[in-house]
Structure formats: C-alpha cells, structure tokens
C-alpha positions as CSV (number, residue, x, y, z in Angstrom):
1,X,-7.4,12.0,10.9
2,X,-6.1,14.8,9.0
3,X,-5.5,14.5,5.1
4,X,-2.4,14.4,5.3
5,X,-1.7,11.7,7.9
6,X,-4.2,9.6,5.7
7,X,-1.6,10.5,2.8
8,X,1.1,9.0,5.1
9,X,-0.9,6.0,6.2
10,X,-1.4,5.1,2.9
11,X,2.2,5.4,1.6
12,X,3.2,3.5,4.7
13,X,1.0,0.7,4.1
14,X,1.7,0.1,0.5
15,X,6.1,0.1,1.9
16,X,4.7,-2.9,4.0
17,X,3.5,-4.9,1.1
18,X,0.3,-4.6,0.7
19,X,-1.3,-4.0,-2.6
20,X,-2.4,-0.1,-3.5
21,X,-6.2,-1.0,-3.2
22,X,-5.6,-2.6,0.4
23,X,-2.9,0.7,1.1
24,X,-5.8,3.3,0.8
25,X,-9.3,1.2,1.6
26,X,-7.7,0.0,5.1
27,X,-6.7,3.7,6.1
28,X,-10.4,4.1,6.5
29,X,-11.6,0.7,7.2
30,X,-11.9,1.2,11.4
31,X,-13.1,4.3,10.9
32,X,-16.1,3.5,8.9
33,X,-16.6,0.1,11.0
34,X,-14.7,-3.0,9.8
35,X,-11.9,-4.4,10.9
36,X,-9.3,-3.8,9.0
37,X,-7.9,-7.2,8.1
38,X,-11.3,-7.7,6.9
39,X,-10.7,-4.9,4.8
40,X,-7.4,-6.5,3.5
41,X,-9.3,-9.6,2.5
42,X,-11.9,-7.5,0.4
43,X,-9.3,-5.1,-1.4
44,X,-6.7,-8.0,-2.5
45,X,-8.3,-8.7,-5.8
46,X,-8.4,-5.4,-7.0
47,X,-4.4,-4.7,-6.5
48,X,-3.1,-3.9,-9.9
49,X,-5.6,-2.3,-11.5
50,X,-8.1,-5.7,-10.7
51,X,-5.7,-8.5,-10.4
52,X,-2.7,-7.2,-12.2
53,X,-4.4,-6.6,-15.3
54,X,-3.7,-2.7,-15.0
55,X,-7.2,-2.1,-15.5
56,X,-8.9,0.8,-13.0
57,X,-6.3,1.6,-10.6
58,X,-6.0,-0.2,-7.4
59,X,-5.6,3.3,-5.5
60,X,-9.1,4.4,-6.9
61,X,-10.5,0.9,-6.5
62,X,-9.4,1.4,-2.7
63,X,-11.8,4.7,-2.7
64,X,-14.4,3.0,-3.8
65,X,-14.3,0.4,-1.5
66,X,-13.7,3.0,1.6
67,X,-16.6,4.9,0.1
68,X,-19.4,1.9,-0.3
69,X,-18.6,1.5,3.2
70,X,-19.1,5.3,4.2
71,X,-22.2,6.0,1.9
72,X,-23.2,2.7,0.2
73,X,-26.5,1.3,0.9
74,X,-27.9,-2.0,0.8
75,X,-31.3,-0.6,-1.0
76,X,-32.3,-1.5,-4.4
77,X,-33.4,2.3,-4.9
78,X,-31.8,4.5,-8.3
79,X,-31.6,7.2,-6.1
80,X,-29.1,5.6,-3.8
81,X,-27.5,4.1,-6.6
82,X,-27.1,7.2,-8.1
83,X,-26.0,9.6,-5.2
84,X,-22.8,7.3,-4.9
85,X,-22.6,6.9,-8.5
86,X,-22.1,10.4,-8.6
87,X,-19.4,10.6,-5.4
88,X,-18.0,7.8,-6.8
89,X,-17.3,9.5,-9.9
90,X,-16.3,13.3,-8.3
91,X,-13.5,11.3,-6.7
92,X,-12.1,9.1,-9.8
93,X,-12.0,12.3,-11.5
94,X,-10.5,14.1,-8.9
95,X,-7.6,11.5,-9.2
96,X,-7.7,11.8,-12.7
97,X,-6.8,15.7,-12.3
98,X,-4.1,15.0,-10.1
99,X,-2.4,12.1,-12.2
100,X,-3.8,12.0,-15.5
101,X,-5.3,8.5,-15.5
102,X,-7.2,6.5,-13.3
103,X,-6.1,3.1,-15.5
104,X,-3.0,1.2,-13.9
105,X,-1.4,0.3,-17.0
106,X,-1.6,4.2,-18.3
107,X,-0.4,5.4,-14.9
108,X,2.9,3.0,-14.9
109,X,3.5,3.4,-18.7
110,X,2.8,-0.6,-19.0
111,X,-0.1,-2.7,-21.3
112,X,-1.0,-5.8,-19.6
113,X,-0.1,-7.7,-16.0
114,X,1.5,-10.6,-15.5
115,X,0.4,-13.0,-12.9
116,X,3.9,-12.8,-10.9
117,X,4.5,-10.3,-8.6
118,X,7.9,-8.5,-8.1
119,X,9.3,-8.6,-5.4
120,X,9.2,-5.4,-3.4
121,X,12.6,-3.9,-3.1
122,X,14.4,-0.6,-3.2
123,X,14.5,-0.9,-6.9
124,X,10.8,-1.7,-6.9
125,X,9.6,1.3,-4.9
126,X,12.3,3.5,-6.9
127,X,10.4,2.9,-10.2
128,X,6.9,2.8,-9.4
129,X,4.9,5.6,-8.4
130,X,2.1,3.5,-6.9
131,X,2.8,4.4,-3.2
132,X,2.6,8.0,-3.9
133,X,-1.0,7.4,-6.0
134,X,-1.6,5.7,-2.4
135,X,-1.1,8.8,-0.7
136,X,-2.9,11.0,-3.4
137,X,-6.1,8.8,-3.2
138,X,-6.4,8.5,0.5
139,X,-6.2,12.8,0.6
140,X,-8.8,12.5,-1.6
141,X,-11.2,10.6,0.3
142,X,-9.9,11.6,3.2
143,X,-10.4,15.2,2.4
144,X,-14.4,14.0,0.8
145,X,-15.1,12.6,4.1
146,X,-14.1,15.9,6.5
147,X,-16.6,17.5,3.9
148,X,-19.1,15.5,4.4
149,X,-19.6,15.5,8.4
C-alpha cells in the first residue's frame, strides 16, 4: 500500500463512523496479522483522545497501536522497550510537526469530552478536522513502515 492510499483508507474509515484511533490502526491491522474487527475492538477506547477526554490524540493512539503490532515485543527486555519507545516517539513528533499538537483537545480547540457522542453529519465532518489527522497519521506510519522493510 502506497502512503497515500493509507491516507485515503484512513479518511474513508473515519466517514464510516468509526472513531480516529480505529480509522488509522485498522488500515494496518491485516497487514501486520490481525483481523481487523479485532483491531476495532482494541482501538475503541482510545477514540477521543482516550475516551473523549481529548487527551493524546486518537489518530496517534491508532499509530501506536499499528506499531506494537509491527515492532512490539512481548519481552521484558529495556532494550526492546526502548527501541519502540524511541519509534514510538519519532512518529508522535512527526505528527506534532505536521499539526502542532498531538493532544485532542489542543488539536480541535476544545478542554474536556463529554461522554455523548455527536452525531456524524455533514455539519460534523465540516467542523472537525479529525478525518484529515486520520489521513496524516496513517502517511506517517504508513510511510515508517515502507522504511523499515
């Protein structure tokens, strides 16, 4: 997959309705061997910067997920710890670069959540930029991953 059809992915799977952590992590879920509605179940919480309380970005969030799966290890070693620490990190502040924030509530211009959704309509997509940090996330990883192989 080329960056920029992760981009797309992305942007079309937060339009469906599902939350910016589940629109980038499932891009790569098949890919880097889960299924992808297992994927969904994972990501859920972590919509709205951690359960809509505009904490660390959902998009990023979905990176990080995508990325325990690509590099993540299930050893107790600092040295694994730390080499994906350190990914981890290139690519929140690679985000950062590109948007200025990698906090939900900084990036929409809001303080705190509220535990009710709105509802997902024109209006909705029209005022949020969240499908487009979709997009701009899953480049990123997309574009980390092409660099790694």
């Amino acid at each position: 997959m080329t960056s920029e059809q992760a981009k797309e992915q992305a942007i079309k799977n937060f339009k469906s309705g599902m939350n910016c952590a589940q629109a980038v992590s499932t891009v790569f879920a098949e890919s880097l061997g889960v299924e992808k509605s297992f994927m969904q179940k994972i990501a859920q919480p972590f919509g709205g910067g951690m359960c809509r309380m505009r904490e660390v970005c959902g998009c990023v969030s979905g990176m990080m997920l995508a990325l325990g799966l690509f590099k993540g290890s299930d050893s107790d070693s600092k040295e694994a710890k730390d080499e994906v620490y350190a990914i981890g990190q290139k690519l929140a502040k690679e985000f950062e670069n590109a948007n200025g924030s990698i906090v939900c509530g900084e990036l929409l211009g809001i303080k705190k959540g509220s535990p009710v959704s709105e509802a997902r309509t024109n209006e909705y997509y029209k005022k949020r930029p969240c499908g487009e940090l979709c997009g701009i996330a899953a480049e990123i990883f997309q574009k980390y991953l092409d660099s790694a192989k």
